[in-house]
C-alpha positions as CSV (number, residue, x, y, z in Angstrom):
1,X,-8.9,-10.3,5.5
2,X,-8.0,-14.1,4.5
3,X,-4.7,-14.2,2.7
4,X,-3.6,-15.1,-0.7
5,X,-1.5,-17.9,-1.3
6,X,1.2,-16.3,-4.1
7,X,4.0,-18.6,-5.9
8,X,7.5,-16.7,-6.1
9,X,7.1,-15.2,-9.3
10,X,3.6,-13.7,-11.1
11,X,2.3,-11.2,-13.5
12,X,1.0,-8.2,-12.6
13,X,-1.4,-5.3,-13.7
14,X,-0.6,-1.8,-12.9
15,X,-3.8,-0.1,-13.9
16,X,-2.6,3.6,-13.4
17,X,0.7,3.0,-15.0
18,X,-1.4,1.4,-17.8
19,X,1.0,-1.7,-18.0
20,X,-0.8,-5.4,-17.9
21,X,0.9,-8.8,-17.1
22,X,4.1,-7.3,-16.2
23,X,6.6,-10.1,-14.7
24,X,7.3,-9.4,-11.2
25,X,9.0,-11.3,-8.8
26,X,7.8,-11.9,-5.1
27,X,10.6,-11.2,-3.0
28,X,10.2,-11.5,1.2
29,X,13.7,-10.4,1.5
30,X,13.1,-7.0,0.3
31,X,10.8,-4.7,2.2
32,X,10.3,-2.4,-0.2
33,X,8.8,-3.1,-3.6
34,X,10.6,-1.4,-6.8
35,X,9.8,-1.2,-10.1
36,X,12.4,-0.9,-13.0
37,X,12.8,2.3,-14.6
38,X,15.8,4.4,-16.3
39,X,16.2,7.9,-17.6
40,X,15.1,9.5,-14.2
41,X,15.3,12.9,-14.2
42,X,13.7,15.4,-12.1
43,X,12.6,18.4,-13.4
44,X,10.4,21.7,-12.3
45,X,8.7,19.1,-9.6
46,X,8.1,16.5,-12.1
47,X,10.0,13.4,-12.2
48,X,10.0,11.8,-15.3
49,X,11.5,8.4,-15.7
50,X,10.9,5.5,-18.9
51,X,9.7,1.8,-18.2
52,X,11.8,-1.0,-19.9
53,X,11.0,-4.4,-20.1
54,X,12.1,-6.3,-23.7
55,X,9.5,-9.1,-23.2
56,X,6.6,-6.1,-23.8
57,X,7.4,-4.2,-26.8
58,X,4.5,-2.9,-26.6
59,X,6.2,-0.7,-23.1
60,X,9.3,-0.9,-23.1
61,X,10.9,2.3,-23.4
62,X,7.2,3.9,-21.7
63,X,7.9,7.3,-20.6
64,X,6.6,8.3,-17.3
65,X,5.5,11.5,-15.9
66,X,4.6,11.7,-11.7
67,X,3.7,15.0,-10.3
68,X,3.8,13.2,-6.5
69,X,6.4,11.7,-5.3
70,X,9.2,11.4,-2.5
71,X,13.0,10.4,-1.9
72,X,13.5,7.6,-0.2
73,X,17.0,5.9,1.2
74,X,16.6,2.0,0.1
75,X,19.5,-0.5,1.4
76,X,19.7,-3.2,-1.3
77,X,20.8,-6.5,-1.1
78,X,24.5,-6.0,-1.1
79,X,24.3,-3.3,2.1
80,X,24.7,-0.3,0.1
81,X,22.1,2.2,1.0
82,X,20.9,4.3,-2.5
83,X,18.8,7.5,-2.7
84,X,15.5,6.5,-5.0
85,X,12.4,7.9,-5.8
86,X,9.1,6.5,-4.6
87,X,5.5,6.5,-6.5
88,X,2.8,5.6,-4.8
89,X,0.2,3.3,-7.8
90,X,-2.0,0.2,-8.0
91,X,-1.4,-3.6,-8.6
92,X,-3.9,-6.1,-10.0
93,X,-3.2,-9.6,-8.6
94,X,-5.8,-12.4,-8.4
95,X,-9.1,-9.7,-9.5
96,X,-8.5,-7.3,-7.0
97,X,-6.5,-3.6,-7.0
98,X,-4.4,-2.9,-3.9
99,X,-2.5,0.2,-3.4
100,X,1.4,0.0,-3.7
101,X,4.7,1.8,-3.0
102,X,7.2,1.8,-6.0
103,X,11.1,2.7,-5.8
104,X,12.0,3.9,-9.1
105,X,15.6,1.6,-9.9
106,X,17.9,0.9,-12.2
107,X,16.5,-3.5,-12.3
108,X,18.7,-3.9,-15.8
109,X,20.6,-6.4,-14.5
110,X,18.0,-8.4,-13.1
111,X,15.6,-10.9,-14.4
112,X,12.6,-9.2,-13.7
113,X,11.5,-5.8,-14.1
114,X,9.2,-5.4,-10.8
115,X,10.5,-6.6,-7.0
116,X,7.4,-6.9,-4.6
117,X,8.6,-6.6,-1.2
118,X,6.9,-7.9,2.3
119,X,5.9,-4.0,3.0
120,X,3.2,-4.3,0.1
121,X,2.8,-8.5,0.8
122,X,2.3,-8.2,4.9
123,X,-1.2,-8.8,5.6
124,X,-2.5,-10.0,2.3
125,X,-0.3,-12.3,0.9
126,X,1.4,-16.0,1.7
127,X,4.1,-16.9,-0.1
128,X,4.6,-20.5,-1.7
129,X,8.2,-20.9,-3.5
130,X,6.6,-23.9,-5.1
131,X,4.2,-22.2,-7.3
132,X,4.4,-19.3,-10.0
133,X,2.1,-17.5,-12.0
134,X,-0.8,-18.5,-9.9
135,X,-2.3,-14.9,-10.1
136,X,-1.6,-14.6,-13.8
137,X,-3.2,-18.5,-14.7
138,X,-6.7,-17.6,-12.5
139,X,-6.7,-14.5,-14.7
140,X,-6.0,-16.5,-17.9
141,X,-9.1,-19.0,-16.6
142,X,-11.4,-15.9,-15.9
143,X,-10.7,-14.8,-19.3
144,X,-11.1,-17.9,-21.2
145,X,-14.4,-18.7,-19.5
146,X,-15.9,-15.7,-19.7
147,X,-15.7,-15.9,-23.8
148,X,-19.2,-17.1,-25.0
149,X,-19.4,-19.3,-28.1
């Protein structure tokens, strides 16, 4: 498969999680990717967890509901190693749907609510710190050509 060239931040789709231009930033420090998420509580094999991001009103303060998932042991960026949970979904990025891995985490603090990490970006993806939103403006063109007059 050719790669992509991707700038170092995008929007996203996450068709299952029914969420659509989502900020997320491209990150080739991180291997794993993570997706921001608060309220998680596990309960009678069901995890349950609620999306924020305060540029979408629209999902912010989502609830979640995943029936499969697993406990991973992520080491963030300061060397601290933290127990998540991990959801497997799907991504739209420049027209096409790839699988990805999510760590449910606390992103409050940071800027944006999605981290894509070089486990989901190895293979498809090369990554040019000069540009942004390159996925998201194709998708913007698509859309505004494909509107007939």
């Amino acid at each position: 498969m050719e790669k992509i060239v991707i700038g170092r931040f995008d929007k996203a789709d996450f068709p299952a999680l029914k969420l659509n231009d989502i900020a997320v930033k491209i990150d080739t420090g991180a291997y794993t990717s993570s997706i921001h998420c608060e309220n998680i509580i596990e309960k009678d094999n069901v995890l349950h967890c609620t999306f924020f991001d305060e540029e979408h009103p629209h999902y912010n303060g989502k609830k979640f509901e995943f029936e499969d998932y697993d406990i991973v042991f992520v080491r963030s960026s300061n060397g601290l190693i933290q127990k998540r949970y991990q959801v497997q979904s799907n991504i739209k990025l420049f027209g096409k749907v790839f699988k990805i891995s999510l760590s449910l985490s606390d992103r409050q603090e940071m800027r944006f609510p999605v981290l894509i990490g070089r486990k989901f970006l190895t293979k498809k993806f090369i990554v040019d710190t000069e540009l942004i939103d390159v996925s998201f403006n194709k998708k913007l063109n698509e859309n505004k050509n494909s509107i007939q007059e």
